[in-house]
C-alpha positions in Angstrom: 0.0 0.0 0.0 2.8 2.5 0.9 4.3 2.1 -2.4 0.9 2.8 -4.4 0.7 6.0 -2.4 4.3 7.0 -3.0 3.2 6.5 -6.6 -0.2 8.7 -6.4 2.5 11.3 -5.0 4.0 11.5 -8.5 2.2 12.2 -12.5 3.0 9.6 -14.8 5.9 10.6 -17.3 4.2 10.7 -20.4 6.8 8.8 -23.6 5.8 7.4 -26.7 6.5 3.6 -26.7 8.4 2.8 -30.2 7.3 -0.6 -30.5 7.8 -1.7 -34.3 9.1 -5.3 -34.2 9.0 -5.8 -30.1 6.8 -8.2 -28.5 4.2 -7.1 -27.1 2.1 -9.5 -24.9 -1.8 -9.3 -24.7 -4.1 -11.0 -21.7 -7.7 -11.6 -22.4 -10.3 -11.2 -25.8 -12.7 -9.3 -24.5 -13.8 -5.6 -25.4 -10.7 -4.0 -24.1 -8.2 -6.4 -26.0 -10.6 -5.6 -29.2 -10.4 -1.6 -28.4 -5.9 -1.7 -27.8 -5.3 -4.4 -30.5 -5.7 -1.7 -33.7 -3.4 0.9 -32.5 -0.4 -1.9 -31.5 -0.7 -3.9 -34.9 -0.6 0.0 -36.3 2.7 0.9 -34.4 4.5 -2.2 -36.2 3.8 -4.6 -32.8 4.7 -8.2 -32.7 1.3 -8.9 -30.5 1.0 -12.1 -29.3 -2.5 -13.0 -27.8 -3.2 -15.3 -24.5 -6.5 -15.9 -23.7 -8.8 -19.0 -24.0 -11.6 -17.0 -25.9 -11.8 -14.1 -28.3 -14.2 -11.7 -29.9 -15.0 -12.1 -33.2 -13.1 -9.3 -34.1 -10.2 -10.0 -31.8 -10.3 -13.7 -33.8 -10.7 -12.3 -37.6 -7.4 -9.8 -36.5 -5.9 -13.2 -35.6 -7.1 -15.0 -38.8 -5.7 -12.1 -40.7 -2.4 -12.8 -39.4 -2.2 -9.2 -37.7 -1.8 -11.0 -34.4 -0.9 -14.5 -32.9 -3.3 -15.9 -30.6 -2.3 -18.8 -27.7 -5.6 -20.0 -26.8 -4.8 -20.7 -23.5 -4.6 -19.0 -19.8 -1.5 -16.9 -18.5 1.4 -19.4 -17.5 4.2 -18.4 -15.7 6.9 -17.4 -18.6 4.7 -15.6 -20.9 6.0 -12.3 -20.7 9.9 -13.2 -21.6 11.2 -10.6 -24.3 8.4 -8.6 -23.9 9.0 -4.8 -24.1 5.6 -4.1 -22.8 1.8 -6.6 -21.8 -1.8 -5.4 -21.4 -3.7 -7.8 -19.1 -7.2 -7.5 -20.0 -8.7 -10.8 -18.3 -12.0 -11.2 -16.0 -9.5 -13.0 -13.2 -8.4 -10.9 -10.7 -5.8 -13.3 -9.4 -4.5 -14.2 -13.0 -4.2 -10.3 -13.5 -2.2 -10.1 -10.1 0.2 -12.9 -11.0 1.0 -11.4 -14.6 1.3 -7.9 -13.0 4.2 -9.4 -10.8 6.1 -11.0 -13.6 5.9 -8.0 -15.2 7.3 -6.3 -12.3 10.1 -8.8 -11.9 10.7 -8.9 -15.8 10.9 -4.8 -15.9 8.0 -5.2 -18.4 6.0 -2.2 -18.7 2.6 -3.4 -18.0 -1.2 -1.8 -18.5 -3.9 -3.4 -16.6 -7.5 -2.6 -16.7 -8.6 -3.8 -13.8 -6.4 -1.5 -11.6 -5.1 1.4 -12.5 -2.8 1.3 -9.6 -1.1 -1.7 -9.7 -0.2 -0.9 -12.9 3.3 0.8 -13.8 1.8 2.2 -17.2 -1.5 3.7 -18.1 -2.9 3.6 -21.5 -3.5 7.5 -22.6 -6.8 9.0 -24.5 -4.7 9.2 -27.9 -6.1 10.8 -31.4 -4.6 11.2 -34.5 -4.5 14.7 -36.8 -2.6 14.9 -40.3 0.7 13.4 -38.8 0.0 14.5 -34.9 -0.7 12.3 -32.3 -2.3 13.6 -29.4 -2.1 11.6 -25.6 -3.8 12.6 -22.9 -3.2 11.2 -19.5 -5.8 12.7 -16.3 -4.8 10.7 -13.8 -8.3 8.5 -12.9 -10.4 10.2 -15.2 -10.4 8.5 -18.4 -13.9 10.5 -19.5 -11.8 13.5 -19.3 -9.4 12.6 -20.6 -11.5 11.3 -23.5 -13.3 14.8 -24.0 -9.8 16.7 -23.8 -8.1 14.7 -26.7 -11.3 15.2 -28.4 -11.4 18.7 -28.2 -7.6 19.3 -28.9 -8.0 16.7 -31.9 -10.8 18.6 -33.4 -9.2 21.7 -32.9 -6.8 21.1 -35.1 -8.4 19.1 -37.3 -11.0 22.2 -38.3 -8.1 25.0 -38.0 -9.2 26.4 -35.0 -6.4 25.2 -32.7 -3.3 27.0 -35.0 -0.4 24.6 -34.8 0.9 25.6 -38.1 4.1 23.1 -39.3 7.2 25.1 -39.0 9.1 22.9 -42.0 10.5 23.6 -45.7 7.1 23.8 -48.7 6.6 23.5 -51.8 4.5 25.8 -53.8 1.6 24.6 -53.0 -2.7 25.1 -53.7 -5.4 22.9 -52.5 -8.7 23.1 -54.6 -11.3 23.1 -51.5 -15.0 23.0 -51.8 -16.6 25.1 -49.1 -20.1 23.8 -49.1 -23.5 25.4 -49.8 -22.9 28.4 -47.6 -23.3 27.9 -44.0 -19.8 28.1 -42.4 -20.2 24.9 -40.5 -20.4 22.6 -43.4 -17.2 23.0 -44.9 -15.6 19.7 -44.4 -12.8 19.1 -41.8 -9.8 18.7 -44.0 -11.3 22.5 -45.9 -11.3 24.2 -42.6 -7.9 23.4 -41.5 -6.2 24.3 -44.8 -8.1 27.5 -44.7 -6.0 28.2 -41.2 -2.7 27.0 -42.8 -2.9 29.3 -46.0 -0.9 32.1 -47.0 -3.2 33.2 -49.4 -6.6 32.5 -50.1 -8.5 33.5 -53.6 -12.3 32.9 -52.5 -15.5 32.8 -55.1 -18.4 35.1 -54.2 -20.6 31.9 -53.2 -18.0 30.6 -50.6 -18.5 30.4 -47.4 -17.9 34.1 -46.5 -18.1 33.6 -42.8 -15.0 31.9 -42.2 -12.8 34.6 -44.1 -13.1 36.6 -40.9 -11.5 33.5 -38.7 -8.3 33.8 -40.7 -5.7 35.2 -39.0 -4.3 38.6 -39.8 -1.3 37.6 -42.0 -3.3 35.8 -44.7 -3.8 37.8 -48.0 -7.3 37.0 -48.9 -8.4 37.6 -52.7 -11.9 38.1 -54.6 -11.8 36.2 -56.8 -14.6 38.8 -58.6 -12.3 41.7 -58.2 -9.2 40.2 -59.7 -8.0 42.6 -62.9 -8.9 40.6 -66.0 -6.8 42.8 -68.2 -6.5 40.7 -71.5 -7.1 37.5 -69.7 -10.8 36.0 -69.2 -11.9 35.5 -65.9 -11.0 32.3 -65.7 -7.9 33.0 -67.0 -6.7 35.6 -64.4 -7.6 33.1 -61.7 -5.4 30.4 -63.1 -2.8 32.9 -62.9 -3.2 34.1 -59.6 -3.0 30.6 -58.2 0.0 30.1 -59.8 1.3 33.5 -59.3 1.2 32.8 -55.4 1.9 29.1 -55.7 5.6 30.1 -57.2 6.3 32.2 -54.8 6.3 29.5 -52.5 3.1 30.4 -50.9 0.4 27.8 -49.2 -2.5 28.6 -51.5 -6.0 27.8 -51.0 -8.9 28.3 -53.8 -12.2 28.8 -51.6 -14.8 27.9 -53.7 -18.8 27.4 -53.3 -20.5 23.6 -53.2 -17.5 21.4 -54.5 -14.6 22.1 -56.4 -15.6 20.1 -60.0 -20.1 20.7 -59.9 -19.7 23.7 -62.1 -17.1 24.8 -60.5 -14.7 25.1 -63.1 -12.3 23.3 -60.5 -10.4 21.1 -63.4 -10.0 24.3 -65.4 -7.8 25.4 -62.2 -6.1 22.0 -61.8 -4.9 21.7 -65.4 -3.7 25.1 -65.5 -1.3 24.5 -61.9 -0.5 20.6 -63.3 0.6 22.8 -66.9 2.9 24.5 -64.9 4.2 21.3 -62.7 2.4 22.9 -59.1 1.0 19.9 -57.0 -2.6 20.5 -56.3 -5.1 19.1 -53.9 -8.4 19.0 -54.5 -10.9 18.8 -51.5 -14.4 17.5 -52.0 -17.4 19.8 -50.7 -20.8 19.2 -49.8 -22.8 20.4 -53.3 -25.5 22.8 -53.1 -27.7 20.2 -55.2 -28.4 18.2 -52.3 -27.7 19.9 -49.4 -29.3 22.4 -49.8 -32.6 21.0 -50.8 -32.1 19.0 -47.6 -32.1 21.5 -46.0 -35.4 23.5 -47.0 -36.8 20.0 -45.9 -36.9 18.3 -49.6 -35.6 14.7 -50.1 -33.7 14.7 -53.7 -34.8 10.9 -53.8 -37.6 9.1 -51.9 -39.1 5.7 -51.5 -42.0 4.9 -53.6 -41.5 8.7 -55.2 -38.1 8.8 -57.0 -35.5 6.7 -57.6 -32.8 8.7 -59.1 -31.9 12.5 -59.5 -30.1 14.4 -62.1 -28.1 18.1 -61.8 -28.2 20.0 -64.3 -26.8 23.3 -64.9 -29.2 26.1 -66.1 -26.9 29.1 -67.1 -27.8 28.7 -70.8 -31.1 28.3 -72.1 -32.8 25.5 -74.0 -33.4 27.2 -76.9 -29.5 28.4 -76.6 -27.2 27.2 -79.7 -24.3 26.3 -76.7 -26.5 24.2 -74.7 -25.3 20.9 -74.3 -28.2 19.8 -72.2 -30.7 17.4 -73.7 -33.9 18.9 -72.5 -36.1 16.4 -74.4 -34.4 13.4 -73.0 -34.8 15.0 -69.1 -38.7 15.8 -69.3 -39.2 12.2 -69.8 -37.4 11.4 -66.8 -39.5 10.1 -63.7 -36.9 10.8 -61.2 -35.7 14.9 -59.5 -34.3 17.4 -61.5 -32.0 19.6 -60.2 -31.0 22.9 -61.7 -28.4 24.8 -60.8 -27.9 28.6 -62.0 -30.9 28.7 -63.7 -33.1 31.7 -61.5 -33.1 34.1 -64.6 -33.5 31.1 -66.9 -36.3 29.3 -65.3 -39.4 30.5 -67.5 -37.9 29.1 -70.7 -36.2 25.8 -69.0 -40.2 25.0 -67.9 -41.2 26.0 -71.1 -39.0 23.3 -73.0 -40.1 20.6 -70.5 -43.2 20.8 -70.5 -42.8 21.4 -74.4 -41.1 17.7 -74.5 -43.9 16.1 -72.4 -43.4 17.1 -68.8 -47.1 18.1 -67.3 -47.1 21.7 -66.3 -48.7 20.6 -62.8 -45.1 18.8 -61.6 -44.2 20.3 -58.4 -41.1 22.7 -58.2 -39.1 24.6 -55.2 -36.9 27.5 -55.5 -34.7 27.5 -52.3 -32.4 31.1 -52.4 -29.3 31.1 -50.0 -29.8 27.8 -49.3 -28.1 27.0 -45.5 -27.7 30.6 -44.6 -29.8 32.8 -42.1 -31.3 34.3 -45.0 -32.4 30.5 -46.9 -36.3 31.0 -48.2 -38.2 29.0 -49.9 -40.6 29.7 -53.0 -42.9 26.7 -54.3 -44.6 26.3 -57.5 -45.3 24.4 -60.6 -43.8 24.9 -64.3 -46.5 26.0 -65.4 -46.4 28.9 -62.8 -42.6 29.0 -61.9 -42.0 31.8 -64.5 -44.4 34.7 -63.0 -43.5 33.5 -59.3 -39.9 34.1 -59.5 -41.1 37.8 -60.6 -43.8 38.4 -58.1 -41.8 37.1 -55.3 -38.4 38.3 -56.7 -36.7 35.1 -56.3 -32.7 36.0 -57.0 -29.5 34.3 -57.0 -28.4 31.8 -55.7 -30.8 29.5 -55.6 -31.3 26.0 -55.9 -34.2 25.2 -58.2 -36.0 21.2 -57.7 -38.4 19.6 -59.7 -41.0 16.5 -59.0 -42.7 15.2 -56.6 -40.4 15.2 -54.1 -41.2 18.5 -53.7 -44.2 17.7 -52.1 -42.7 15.3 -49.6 -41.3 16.5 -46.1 -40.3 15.5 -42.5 -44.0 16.0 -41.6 -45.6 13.8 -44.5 -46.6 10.2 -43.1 -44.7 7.2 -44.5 -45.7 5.1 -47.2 
């Protein structure tokens, strides 16, 4: 007893165990063998397993080869050339026994049972683009659990700033920020966004999170760069390259995801022509989300059975469409229609020109996931005069069938 207070007297000393290629030595299958085994097989461990009975997945690891399994009890012996055990069984006095030899061995030894007859405790660990976080609290594992979470998503989503301090290429990641609302920007987007230098950002982005950047980053309009004799497009490619070669962490904020009319392989051909690694980071598209979230299902059981996006920026009756309207109004399934607001009365036109009945349901949502998101319902025959009279503008995410009619409040089939 006197030598488990002298050791409550003193913090653990936190080290990171190198164990590729060491035997470790495990005791008992159960749920907290099934938890540890993953993260020693993934440090390069030599795991061997004692215990008479197994999980399923504890025995597919050992079927795999990952581990070996003796299925047997602990025997007096088992922990020779063993650089560290974790005795995981539902006998106290078999736990006792293999918590000596590991005393007499010098074998650094975890047991779950009892924390304090124990000479090493297993940390709250979490992994973040090459970090590993460990968090030891003493005898509070939940707290420790909620702190590695919230370091771990801190710098996962930018908002803990550990930037790298280590040599860069020119560099420019491609990231989708989502519909609009700041939050759904995906992980990987958010903590680029805090490790850029310079960020060129489309008028759709995510606005919001331009203000969480910190001082030093030069952020760009992308509408307000100086065309000159360039197109648009043009000068953007430029820019990112421009900033990429002078050895700058580059990030292209862009609305929905990077490559749904996005013009994001435009971007990526133009960096690859000049030999600049890109990465391109997926966002959540403003087809679906965003009819999600004005409560409309893009497919639906017994209703629809497939959707199709389509972009409205250029009218049916346009010589440049390449959109077969004809082919689309015979369709059962959603349409969606993107950039089509000022285009609307001639796109329902063609449909219901090619078959489509004028009564099919349709929802306009404008600033789709953003405080200011409304909604505008309608049919095709009717869509044209209630985008005028209720001065529907752009953005806005434009749905069509009889999904439209469907909602969290409608019974189920």
């Amino acid at each position: 007893m006197a030598e488990h207070a002298e050791h409550a007297e003193h913090p653990a000393y936190p080290v990171g165990l190198r164990l590729a290629g060491r035997r470790v030595v495990v005791f008992g299958g159960g749920q907290v063998a099934q938890r540890r085994l993953p993260a020693l097989i993934a440090a390069g461990a030599r795991v061997t397993l004692i215990s008479p009975s197994a999980t399923p997945s504890v025995d597919a690891m050992a079927e795999a080869g990952e581990i070996t399994w003796i299925k047997r009890r602990y025997e007096e012996g088992d922990l020779a050339d063993a650089w560290y055990a974790l005795v995981a069984t539902t006998d106290p006095a078999a736990n006792a026994a293999i918590s000596a030899e590991a005393e007499r061995t010098r074998t650094w030894c975890v047991r779950s049972d009892d924390a304090e007859s124990a000479t090493a405790w297993t940390p709250a660990t979490g992994h973040s683009e090459g970090v590993t976080v460990a968090v030891l609290t003493g005898h509070d594992p939940r707290r420790s659990a909620a702190v590695r979470d919230a370091v771990v998503e801190g710098l996962r989503d930018g908002s803990l700033a550990a930037p790298a301090r280590r040599a860069r290429t020119p560099f420019v990641a491609l990231v989708g920020g989502g519909p609009g609302d700041p939050d759904l920007i995906t992980v990987r987007g958010r903590r680029l966004l805090a490790e850029a230098d310079v960020v060129i950002a489309d008028r759709l982005g995510p606005r919001d999170l331009l203000s969480e950047l910190p001082p030093h980053v030069e952020v760009i309009d992308a509408a307000k760069i100086p065309y000159g004799r360039f197109m648009a497009q043009e000068a953007i490619n430029n820019a990112l390259i421009e900033h990429a070669k002078q050895g700058k962490s580059v990030v292209r904020l862009k609305g929905g995801d990077p490559f749904v009319f996005g013009r994001g392989m435009e971007e990526a051909q133009a960096l690859a022509a000049e030999g600049i690694a890109c990465t391109v980071v997926p966002g959540i598209s403003s087809s679906i989300s965003v009819p999600g979230a004005a409560g409309i299902p893009v497919t639906h059981r017994g209703v629809a059975h497939e959707f199709t996006v389509v972009s409205g920026h250029v009218a049916p009756d346009d010589p440049r469409s390449l959109v077969d309207w004809a082919s689309l109004a015979k369709l059962t399934g959603t349409l969606v229609i993107l950039m089509g607001v000022d285009k609307i009365g001639k796109i329902a036109e063609a449909l219901i020109a090619h078959g489509k009945s004028p009564d099919t349901p349709l929802a306009l949502v404008q600033e789709g996931t953003t405080a200011t998101q409304r909604r505008v319902d309608a049919t095709l025959a009717t869509v044209a005069e209630t985008v005028t009279a209720e001065e529907v503008r752009p953005p806005a995410v434009i749905v069509i069938g009889d999904v439209v009619n469907e909602g969290p409040d409608k019974p189920l089939a």
